[in-house]
N, C-alpha and C positions, 0 to 999 in steps of 0.2 A: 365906378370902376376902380377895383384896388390900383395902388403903383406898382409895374411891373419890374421887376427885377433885373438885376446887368444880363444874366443869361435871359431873359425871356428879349430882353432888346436886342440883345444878341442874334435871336434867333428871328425877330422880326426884321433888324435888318438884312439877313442873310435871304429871308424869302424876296426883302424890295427888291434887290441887289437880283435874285437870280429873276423876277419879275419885269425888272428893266433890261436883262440881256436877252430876254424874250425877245423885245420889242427890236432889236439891235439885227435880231434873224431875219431871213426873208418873209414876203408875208403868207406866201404858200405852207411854212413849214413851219411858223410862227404859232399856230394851235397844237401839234403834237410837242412843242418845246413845252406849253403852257399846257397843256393835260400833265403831262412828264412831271413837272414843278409842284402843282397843285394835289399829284397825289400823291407824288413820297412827303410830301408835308403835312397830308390830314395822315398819312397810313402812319406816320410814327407818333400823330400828334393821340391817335389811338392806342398804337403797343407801348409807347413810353411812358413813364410817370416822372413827370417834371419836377420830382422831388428824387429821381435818380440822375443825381449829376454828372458822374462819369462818362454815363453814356449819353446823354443830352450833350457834354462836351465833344465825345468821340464823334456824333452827327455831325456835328458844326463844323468840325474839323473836315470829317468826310464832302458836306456840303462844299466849302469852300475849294475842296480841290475840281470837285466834280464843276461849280461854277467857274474856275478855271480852264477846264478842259471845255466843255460844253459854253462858253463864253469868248473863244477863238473864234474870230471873223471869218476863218478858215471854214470850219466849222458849220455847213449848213444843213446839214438834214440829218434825224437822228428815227433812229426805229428802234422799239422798245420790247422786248420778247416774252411771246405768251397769248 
């Protein structure tokens, strides 16, 4: 396996990080957090090309607020539209 770059670590640890505040949820509502996580992660790991930086940055940035929001103990149940 090649060595991964600052953004790609970047980006792995942003998925542990929202991965661990899964687990931080109750355990009834702990699968729709972790379906929610797991696909906007493959679905951009599909539309983006990890050689456009910009937006790979603008994710992470987005990422991080949404693990903010969505990582408040407050925070328990989230429904997802569609």
């Amino acid at each position: 396996m090649s060595r991964l770059t600052g953004l790609q670590r970047e980006v792995l640890s942003l998925y542990r990080s929202c991965l661990r505040a899964v687990y931080r949820k109750p355990i009834d509502s702990r699968a729709h957090f972790k379906s929610f996580v797991t696909q906007e992660f493959r679905k951009y790991a599909v539309e983006v090309d990890r050689k456009d930086f910009d937006t790979v940055e603008f994710l992470l940035r987005k990422g991080k607020r949404q693990l903010e929001v969505y990582g408040d103990p407050n925070i328990k149940r989230m429904t997802t539209a569609g």
